[in-house]
C-alpha positions in Angstrom: -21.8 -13.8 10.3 -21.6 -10.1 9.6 -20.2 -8.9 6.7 -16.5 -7.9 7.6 -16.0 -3.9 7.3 -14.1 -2.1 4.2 -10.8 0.0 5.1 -12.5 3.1 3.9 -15.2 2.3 6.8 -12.5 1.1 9.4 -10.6 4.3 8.5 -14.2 6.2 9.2 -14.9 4.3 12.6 -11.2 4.9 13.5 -11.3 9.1 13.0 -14.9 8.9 14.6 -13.6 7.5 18.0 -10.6 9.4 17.9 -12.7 12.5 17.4 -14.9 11.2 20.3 -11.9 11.0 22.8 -10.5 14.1 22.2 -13.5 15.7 22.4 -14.2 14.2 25.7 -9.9 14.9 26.6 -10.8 18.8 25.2 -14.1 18.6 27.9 -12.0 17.0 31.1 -9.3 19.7 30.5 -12.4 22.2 31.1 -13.3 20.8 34.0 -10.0 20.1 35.1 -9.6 23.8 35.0 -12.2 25.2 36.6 -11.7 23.3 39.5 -7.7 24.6 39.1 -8.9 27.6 39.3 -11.0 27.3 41.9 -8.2 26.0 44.3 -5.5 28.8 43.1 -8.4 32.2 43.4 -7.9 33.3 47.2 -10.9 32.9 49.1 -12.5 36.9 49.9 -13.2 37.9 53.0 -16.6 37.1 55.0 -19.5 39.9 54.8 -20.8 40.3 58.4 -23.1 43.1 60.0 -22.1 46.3 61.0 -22.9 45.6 64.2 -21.1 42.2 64.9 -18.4 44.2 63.4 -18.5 46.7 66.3 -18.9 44.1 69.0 -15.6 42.4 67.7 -14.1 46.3 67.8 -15.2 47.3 71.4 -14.1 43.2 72.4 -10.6 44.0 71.4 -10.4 41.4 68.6 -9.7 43.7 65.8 -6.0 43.5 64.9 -6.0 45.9 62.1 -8.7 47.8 60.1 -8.6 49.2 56.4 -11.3 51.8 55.9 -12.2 52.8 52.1 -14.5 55.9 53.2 -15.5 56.2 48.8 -17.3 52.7 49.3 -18.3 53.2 52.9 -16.6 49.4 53.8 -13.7 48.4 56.3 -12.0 45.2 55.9 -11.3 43.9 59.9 -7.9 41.7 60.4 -9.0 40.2 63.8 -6.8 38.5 66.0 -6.6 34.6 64.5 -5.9 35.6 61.0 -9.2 35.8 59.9 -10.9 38.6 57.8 -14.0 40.1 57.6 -15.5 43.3 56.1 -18.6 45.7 56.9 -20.6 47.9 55.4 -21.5 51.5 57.7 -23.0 54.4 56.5 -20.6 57.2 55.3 -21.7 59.8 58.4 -20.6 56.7 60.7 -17.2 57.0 59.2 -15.7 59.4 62.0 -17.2 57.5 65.0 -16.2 53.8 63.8 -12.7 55.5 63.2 -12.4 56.6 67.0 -13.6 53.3 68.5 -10.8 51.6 66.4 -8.0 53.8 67.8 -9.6 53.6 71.1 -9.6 50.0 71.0 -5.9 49.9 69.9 -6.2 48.8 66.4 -4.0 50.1 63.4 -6.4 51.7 61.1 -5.1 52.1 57.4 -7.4 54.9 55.8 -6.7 54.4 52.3 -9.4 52.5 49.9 -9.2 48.7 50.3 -6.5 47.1 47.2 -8.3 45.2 44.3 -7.8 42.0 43.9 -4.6 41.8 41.4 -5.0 41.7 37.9 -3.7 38.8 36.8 -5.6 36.6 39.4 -8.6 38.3 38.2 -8.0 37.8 34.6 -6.9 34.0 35.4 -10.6 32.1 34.5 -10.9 33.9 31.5 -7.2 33.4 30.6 -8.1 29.7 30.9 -11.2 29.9 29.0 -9.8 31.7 26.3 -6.8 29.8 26.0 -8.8 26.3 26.1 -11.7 27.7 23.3 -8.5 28.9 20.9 -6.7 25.4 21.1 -10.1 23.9 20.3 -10.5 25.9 17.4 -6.9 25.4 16.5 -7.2 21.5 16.7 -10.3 21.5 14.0 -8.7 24.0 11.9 -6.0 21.6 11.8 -8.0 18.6 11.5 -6.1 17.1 15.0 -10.3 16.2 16.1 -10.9 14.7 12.6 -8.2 13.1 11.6 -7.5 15.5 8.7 -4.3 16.4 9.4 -2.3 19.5 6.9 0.0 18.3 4.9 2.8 18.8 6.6 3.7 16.1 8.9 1.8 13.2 7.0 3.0 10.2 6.3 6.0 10.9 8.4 8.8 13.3 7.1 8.0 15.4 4.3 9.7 15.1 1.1 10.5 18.2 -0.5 14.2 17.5 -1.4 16.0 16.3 -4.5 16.0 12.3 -4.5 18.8 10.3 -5.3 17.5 8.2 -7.1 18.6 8.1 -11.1 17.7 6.4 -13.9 20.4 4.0 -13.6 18.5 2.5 -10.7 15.4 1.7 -13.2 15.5 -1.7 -15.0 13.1 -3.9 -17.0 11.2 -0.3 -18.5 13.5 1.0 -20.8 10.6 2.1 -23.4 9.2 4.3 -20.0 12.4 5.7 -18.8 12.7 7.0 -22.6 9.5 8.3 -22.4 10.6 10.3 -19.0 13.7 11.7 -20.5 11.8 14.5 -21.9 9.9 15.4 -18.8 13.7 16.1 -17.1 14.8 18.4 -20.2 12.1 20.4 -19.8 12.6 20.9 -15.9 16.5 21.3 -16.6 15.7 23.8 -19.6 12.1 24.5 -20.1 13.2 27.7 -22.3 14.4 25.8 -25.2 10.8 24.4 -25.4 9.0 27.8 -25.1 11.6 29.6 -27.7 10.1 27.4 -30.5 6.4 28.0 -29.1 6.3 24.6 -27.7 3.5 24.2 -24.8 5.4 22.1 -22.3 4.2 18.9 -20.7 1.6 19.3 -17.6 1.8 15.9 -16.7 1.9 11.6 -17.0 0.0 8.8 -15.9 2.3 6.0 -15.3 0.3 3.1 -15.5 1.2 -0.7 -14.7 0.3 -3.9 -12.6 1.8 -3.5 -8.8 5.4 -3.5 -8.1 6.7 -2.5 -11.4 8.3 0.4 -10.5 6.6 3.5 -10.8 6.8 5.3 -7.7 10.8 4.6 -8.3 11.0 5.8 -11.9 8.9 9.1 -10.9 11.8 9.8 -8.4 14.6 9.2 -11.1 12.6 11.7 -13.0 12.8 14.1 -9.8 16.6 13.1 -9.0 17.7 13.7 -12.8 16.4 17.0 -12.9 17.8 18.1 -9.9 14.0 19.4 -8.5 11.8 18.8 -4.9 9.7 15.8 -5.1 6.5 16.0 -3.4 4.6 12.6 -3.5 1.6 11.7 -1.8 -0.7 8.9 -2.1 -4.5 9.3 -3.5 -6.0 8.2 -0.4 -4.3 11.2 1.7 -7.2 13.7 -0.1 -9.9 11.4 0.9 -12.1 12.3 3.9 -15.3 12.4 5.2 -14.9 16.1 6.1 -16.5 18.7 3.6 -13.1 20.4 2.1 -10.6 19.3 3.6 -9.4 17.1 0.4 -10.0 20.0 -1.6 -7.9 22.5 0.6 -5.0 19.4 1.0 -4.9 19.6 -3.0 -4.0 23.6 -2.6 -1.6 22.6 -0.2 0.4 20.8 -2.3 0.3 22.8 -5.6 0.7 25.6 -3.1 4.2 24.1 -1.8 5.0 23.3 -5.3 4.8 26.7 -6.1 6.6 28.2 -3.8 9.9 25.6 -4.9 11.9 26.3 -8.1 10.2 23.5 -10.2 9.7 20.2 -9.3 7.4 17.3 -9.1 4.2 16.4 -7.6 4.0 12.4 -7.7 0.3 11.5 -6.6 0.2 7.5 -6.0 -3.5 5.3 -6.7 -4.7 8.2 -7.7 -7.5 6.3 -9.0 -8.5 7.0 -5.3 -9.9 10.5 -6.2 -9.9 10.1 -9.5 -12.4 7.5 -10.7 -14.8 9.2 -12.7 -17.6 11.5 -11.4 -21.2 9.9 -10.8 -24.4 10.7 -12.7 -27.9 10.7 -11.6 -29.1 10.0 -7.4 -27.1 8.0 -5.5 -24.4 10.4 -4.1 -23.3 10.0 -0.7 -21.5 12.4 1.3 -18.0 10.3 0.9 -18.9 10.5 -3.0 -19.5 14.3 -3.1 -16.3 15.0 -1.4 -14.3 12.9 -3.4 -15.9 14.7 -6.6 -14.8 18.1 -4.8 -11.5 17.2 -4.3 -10.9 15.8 -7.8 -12.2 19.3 -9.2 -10.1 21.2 -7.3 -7.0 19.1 -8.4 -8.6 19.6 -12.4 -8.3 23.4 -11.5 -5.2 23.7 -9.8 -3.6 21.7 -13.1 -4.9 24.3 -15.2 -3.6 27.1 -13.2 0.2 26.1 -14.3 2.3 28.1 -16.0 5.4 27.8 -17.6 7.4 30.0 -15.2 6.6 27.0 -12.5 8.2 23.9 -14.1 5.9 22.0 -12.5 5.2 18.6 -13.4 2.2 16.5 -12.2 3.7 12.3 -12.1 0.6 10.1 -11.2 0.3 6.1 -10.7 -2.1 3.5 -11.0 -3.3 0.1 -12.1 -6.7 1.0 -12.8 -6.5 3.3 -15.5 -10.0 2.5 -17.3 -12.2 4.1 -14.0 -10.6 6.9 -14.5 -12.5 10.7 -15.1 -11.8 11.8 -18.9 -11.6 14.7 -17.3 -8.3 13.8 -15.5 -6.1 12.6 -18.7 -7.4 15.1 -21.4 -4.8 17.1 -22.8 -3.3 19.9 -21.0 -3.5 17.5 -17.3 -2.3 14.2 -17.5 -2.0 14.1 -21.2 0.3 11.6 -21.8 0.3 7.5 -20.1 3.5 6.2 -19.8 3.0 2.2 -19.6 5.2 0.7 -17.2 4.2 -3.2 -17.7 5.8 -6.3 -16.1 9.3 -6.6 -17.0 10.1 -9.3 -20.0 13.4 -11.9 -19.6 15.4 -9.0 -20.3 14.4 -6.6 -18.2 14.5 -9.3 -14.9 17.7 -10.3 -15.7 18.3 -6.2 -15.6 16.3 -5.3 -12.3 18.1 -8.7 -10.6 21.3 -7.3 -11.9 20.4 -3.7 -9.8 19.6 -5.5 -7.4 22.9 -8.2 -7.1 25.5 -5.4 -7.3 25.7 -4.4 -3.8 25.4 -7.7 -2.6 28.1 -10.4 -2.5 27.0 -13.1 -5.2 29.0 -16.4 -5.6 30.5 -17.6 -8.9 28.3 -19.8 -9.8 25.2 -17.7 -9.8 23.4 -17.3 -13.3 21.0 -14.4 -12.7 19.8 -15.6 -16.5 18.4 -18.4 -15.2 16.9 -17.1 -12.2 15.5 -14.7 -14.9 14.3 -17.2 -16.7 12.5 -19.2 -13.5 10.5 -16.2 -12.8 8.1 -15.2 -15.6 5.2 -12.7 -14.7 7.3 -11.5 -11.2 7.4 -8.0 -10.9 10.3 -5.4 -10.1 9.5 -5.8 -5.9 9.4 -9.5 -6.0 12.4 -9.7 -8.0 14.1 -7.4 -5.1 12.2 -9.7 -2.5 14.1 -13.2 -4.4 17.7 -11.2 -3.7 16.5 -10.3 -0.4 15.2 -13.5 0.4 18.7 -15.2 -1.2 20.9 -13.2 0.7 18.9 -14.2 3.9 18.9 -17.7 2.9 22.7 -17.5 3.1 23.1 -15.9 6.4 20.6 -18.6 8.0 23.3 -21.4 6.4 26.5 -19.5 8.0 27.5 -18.2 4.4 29.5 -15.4 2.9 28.7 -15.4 -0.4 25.2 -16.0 -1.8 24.8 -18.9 -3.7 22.7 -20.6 -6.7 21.2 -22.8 -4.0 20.4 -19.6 -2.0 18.7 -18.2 -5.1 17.1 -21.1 -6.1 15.3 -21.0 -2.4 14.8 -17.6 -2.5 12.5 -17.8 -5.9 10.4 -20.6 -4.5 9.9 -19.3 -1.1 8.4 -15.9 -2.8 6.0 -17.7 -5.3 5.4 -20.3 -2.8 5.7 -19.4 0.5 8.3 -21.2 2.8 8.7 -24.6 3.0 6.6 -26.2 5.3 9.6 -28.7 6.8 7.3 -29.4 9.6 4.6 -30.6 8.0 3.3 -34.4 8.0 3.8 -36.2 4.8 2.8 -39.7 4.4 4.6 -42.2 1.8 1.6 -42.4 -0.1 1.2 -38.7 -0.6 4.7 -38.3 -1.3 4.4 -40.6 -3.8 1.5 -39.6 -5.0 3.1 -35.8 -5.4 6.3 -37.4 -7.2 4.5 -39.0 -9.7 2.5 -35.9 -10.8 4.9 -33.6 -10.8 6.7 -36.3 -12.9 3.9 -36.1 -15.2 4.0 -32.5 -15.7 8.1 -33.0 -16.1 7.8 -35.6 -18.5 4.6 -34.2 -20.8 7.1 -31.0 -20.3 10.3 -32.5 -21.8 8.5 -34.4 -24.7 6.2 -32.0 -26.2 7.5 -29.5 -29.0 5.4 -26.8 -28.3 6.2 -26.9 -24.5 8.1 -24.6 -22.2 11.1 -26.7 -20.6 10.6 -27.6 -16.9 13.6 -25.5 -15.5 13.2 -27.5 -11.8 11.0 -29.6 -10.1 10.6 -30.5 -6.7 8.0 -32.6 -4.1 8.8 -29.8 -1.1 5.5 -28.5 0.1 5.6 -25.4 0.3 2.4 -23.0 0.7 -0.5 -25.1 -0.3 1.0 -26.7 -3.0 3.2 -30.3 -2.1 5.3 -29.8 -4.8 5.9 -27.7 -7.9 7.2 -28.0 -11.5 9.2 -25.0 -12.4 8.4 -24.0 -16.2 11.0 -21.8 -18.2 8.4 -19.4 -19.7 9.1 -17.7 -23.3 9.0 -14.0 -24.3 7.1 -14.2 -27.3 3.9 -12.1 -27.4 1.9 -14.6 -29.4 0.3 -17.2 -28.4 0.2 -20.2 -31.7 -2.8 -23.3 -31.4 -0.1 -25.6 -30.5 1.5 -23.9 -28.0 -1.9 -23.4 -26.2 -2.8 -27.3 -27.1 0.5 -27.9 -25.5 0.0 -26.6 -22.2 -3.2 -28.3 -22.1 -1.5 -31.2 -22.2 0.9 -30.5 -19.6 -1.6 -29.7 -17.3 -3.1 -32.8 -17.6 0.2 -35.0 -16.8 -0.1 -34.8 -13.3 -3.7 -36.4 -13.4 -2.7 -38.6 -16.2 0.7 -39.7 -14.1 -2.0 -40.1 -10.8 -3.8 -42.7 -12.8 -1.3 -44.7 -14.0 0.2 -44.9 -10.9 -2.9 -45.9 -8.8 -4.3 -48.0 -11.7 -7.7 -45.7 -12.9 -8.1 -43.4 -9.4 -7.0 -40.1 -8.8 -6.8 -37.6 -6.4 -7.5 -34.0 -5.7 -4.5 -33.1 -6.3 -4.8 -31.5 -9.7 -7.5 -29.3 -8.8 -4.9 -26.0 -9.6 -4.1 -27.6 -12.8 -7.7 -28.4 -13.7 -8.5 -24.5 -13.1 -5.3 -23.3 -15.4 -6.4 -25.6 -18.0 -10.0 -24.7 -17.8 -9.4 -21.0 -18.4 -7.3 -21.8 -20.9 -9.1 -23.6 -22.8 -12.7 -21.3 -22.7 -10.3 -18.7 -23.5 -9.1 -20.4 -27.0 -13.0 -20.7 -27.6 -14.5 -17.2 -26.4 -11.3 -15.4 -27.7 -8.6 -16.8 -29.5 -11.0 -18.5 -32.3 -8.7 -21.7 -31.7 -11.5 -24.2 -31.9 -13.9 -26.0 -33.6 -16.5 -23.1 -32.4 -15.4 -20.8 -34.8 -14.5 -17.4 -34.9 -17.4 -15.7 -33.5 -16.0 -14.5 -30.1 -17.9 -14.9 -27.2 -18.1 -12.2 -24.1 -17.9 -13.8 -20.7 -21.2 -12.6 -19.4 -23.1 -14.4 -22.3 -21.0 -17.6 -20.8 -22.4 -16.4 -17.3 -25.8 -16.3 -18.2 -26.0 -19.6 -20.2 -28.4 -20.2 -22.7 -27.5 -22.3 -26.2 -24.6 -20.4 -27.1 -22.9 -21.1 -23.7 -24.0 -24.9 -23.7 -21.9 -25.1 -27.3 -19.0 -23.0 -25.7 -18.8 -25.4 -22.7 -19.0 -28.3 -24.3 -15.8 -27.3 -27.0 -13.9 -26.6 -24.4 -14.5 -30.0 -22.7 -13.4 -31.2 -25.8 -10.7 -29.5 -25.8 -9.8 -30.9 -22.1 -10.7 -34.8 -22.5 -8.1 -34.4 -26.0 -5.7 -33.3 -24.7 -6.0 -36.3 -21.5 -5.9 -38.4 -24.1 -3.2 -37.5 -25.8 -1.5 -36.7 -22.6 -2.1 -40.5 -21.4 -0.9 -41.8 -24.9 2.1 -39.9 -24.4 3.2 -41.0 -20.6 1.8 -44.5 -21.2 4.4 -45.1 -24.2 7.1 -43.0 -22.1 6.2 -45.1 -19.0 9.8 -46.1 -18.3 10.8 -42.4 -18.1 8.5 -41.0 -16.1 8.9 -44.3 -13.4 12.3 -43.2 -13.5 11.8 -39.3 -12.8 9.3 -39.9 -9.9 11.5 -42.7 -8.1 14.6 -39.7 -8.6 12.3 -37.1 -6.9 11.4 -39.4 -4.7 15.6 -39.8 -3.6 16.4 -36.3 -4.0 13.2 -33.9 -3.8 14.6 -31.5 -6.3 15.7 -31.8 -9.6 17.3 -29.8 -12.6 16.4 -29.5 -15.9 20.0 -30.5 -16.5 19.6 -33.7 -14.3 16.6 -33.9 -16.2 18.1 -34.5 -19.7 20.5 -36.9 -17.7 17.9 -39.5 -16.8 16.2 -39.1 -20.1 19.4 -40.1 -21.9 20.5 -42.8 -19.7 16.2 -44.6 -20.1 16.7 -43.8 -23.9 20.0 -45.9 -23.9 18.9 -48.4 -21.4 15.4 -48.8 -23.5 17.0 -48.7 -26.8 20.3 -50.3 -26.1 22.5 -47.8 -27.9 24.8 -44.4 -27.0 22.5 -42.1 -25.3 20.4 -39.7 -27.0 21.9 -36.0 -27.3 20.6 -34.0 -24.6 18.0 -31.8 -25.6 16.5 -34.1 -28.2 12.5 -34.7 -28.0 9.8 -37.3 -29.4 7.3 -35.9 -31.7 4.1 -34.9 -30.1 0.9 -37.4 -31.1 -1.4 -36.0 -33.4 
C-alpha cells in the first residue's frame, strides 16, 4: 500500500492542478477569441482582374463604383450585393470612368473608406487585454494559489474585537501577563518618558485549545486597536517570495492603522529553526526566506507604531533563537491547561448565557474533567445544552451535563451496539474493580462515576476525581498502580483464574507509569540514576534491569490489588450486580452500598460515609 500523502503535499498537488486548469481556461479563452473575432471582422471584398472587372462594367452588372485615383483601385458594388475591387493603371483612370457612366453606374470619386478603427484595433484589443489579465492573475497568485492578503481566509479582520478579558478563564497568571501589553497600546508615552523600550512582542505558548487565539483578541479588544491575525501556514508556499512579500503585507497594513496587533497562529509553521549543512529543498529555502523577512520587518518597529507582534504555538522548542531573542518575541507567556479552578471558571463563561437548572454543580463537572482544555470544556456545555433539547427540555440539567462530559472524552454512546450477558458482566465487574481498589485505597483519587455504557471503544468507564497538586508522592503513584490493576484483578475472580483483553488500556497506563517511577521519578528499587528513554529503546543491561523493576512494580501491586478485592469480595459483588441494574452509578451511591455491605458484614450501624480501610503493606 502506498504511503498516504502529507497535507503540505496535498496542499502542493491541489495548487498544481488548479494552476493546470486555469492555465488551460487562460489558453481556451485565446482560442475562444480568435475565432470571436474571426466571426465579428467583416469579410473584405474579392480581388479580381482588371479585366473581368470591365466585362462586369460593359455587361451592366456594376451597381455602383468607388474610384480612389491615389491608389489606382475601384471597389465595384454589382448587382446581388456582392463586392469586388480592381487594380488599373493610373492613365486608365479617365477611360474606366466613362465606361462606368456609360454603363449607368454611380461612380463615387473619392478614395475608398478604411476599414474603422475600432474594428481594426479589435484582435489586438483582445490580445492585449487577455496577456494583461494573465499577468494580473500571477501577480496576484490567482494561477498559484498565492493569493494577497486580502481576501484570505474569508473576511479580513482589521477591526477592534469584542472580546475582553472577562471572556478569559482558567489563565489568570497569562491575562496578567497581557495587561501590560494593553497599557502600552493605550499609553505607550508613559513608557518612553522614563526611557523604557516598549515590548515588540509574545509567544503564547500552550497545549491546544487553551485559549490563546482568544486571550490575544482580549488583548486587541482591551486596547481598543485592529487585530490582524493570520495563521503560520498562510506564508507558506512553494512559490519563491511570495511568503516573504505576504509578511510585508501584513506589517504593511499594520502600519498604515493607529497601533494594533498582529496575532500570527502555529507559527512554528515558518518558524522552526533554519537548517544547516545540504539537504535544503525548495519548500525549505522558502520557508527560511519568509521567516527572515518576518525577523526584519520586527526590527523595523518603532515606537511611533504601537505595534505589537502576539504569536501561538505548542511547539515552542523547534523554534529559531532567532525568533524569541530579545527585541522580537522576547517574552513567552505560558498559557497551560486550566487547573480545578480555572474549569470551574471557563465552564462558568461558558454557562451564563445558557439556561442551567438548579441542581447543576459546575464544581463537580470541574472536578470530572481533569486535563480537558478551554474548547472541550465549551464542547461539554455545548454538548449539555444539546443533550437537553434532544430530551424536549428547557433547562439544562446535571444529567445533561453528566452526558455531555462522557460523550466528549468518549465519544457517543453506542446504544446500538450488541452486548452479550457475559460481556456485560464481564465489564461490571472490572469497572467494579477499579471502583472498589478506588474507594479503599488512601492514596487514591475518588471514583466520581462509573458506568458499563459503551461508548467509543471503551464498554464502560470509571470516572476518577483527579487532584490539583503538582507533586506526584511514591504512594500516590503505587496507588494508581493498584487501581489499574482492579479491573484485571476483578476479571479473575469473577471467572475463577482467566481473564480477558479487556484491560489492555489499563495495562498501558500502568506500564508508563510505572517505567516512568524507574527512568524518572527515582521511586524504585533502581535507584536514583535516571534513565533516558532511548537507552530503554536500545536495550542493553541497563534496560533489562529497568524492565524488570518495573515488572516488579506491576505484579506488586496485582498482588496487593487481589489481596485487597479478595478480602472486600462482598463489596465489590455488590457494586458489579448494582451496575449491572442501573448502568451508572455515583460516587454518592457509591458510599451508600459500601455502608449498607459494612453493616450487613459487620452487623452494626453503618460505617460513616467517606470512611476507608487501610491499604496493605
Amino acid at each position: 500500500m502506498a504511503p498516504q500523502q502529507s497535507h503540505h503535499q496535498r496542499s502542493r498537488a491541489a495548487r498544481h492542478r488548479r494552476t493546470a486548469l486555469v492555465a488551460a481556461g487562460m489558453l481556451a479563452a485565446v482560442a475562444a477569441a480568435v475565432v470571436v473575432v474571426e466571426q465579428v471582422m467583416p469579410e473584405g471584398p474579392e480581388q479580381v482582374p482588371l479585366s473581368e472587372a470591365v466585362a462586369a462594367v460593359a455587361a451592366g452588372d456594376v451597381e455602383s463604383a468607388s474610384m480612389d485615383e491615389a491608389a489606382a483601385t475601384v471597389l465595384l458594388t454589382l448587382q446581388d450585393g456582392s463586392s469586388v475591387t480592381a487594380a488599373f493603371p493610373k492613365a486608365y483612370a479617365g477611360t474606366l470612368t466613362e465606361q462606368l457612366v456609360d454603363a449607368g453606374a454611380e461612380v463615387d470619386t473619392d478614395p475608398l473608406r478604411a476599414p474603422g478603427l475600432l474594428s481594426s484595433l479589435l484582435p489586438l484589443l483582445v490580445m492585449v487585454a487577455l496577456v494583461g489579465g494573465l499577468v494580473w492573475a500571477m501577480r496576484t497568485g490567482a494561477l498559484t494559489g498565492a493569493r494577497s492578503m486580502k481576501g484570505r481566509r474569508g473576511k479580513q479582520v482589521d477591526d477592534v474585537p469584542s472580546a475582553r478579558f472577562s471572556d478569559v478563564a482558567g489563565c489568570e497568571e497569562a491575562v496578567t501577563e497581557m495587561r501590560e501589553l494593553v497599557e502600552f497600546l493605550r499609553d505607550g508615552e508613559r513608557f518612553t518618558r522614563v526611557g523604557a523600550r516598549p515590548p515588540r512582542g509574545a509567544l503564547l505558548v500552550g497545549p491546544p485549545g487553551t485559549g490563546k487565539t482568544l486571550l490575544a483578541r482580549a488583548v486587541a479588544g482591551e486596547a481598543g486597536v485592529p487585530f490582524f491575525p493570520l495563521a503560520g501556514s498562510d506564508f507558506v508556499e512553494t512559490y519563491a517570495g511570495v511568503g516573504a512579500r505576504r509578511v510585508r503585507d501584513l506589517f504593511d497594513r499594520a502600519r498604515n492603522s493607529d497601533g494594533g496587533i498582529i496575532f500570527i497562529d502555529e507559527i512554528d509553521a515558518i518558524g522552526r529553526a533554519r537548517s544547516e549543512g545540504p539537504g535544503h529543498s525548495g519548500a525549505d529555502t522558502e520557508r527560511e526566506n519568509t521567516l527572515i523577512s518576518m525577523l526584519n520587518e520586527m526590527d523595523g518597529f518603532d515606537t511611533d507604531h504601537r505595534i505589537i507582534v502576539l504569536a501561538a504555538t505548542n511547539r515552542a522548542d523547534v523554534l529559531d533563537p532567532a525568533l524569541t531573542r530579545p527585541g522580537r518575541l522576547d517574552r513567552q507567556v505560558q498559557v497551560p491547561a486550566p487547573d480545578r479552578r480555572g474549569r470551574t471558571e471557563i465552564l462558568t463563561v461558558h454557562a451564563r448565557s445558557r439556561p442551567m437548572a438548579d441542581d447543576v454543580d459546575l464544581v463537580s463537572v470541574a472536578r470530572r474533567t481533569p486535563g480537558m482544555s478551554g474548547a472541550e470544556l465549551a464542547q461539554v456545555v455545548n454538548e449539555a445544552c444539546m443533550e437537553a433539547a434532544r430530551r424536549g427540555l428547557h433547562l439544562v440539567d446535571s444529567d445533561c451535563l453528566d452526558a455531555a462530559v462522557a460523550t466528549v472524552a468518549l465519544g457517543r454512546a453506542r446504544t446500538a451496539a450488541l452486548v452479550t450477558d457475559f460481556d456485560r458482566r464481564v465489564t461490571a465487574w472490572h469497572e467494579a474493580g477499579h471502583t472498589v481498589a478506588a474507594l479503599l485505597l488512601d492514596h487514591a483519587d475518588d471514583p466520581v462515576q462509573v458506568s458499563i455504557v459503551p461508548r467509543g471503544p471503551a464498554g464502560g468507564v470509571t470516572w476518577m476525581s483527579g487532584n490539583d497538586d503538582m507533586f506526584l508522592t511514591r504512594g500516590r503513584a503505587l496507588a494508581d498502580l493498584r487501581v489499574s490493576m482492579g479491573g484485571r484483578v476483578a476479571e479473575e475472580l469473577l471467572l475463577d483464574g482467566e481473564f480477558t483483553q479487556g484491560a489492555h488500556g489499563d495495562l498501558s497506563a500502568a506500564s508508563a507509569r510505572a517505567l516512568a517511577m524507574v527512568t524518572k521519578y527515582g521511586m524504585s528499587r533502581h535507584g536514583y540514576l535516571l534513565v533516558d528513554d532511548d537507552t530503554v529503546r536500545m536495550g542493553g543491561e541497563v534496560a533489562h534491569e529497568v524492565r524488570a523493576v518495573a515488572e516488579e512494580l506491576l505484579r506488586q501491586a496485582h498482588r496487593d490489588a487481589t489481596s485487597l478485592l479478595t478480602g472486600n469480595r462482598a463489596l465489590l459483588t455488590a457494586v458489579a450486580e448494582q451496575l449491572l441494574e442501573a448502568e451508572n452509578l455515583t460516587l454518592a451511591q457509591l458510599r451508600v452500598i459500601q455502608a449498607e455491605v459494612a453493616a450487613r458484614d459487620l452487623g452494626r450501624i453503618p460505617v460513616q460515609a467517606g470512611a476507608r480501610t487501610r491499604e496493605p503493606a
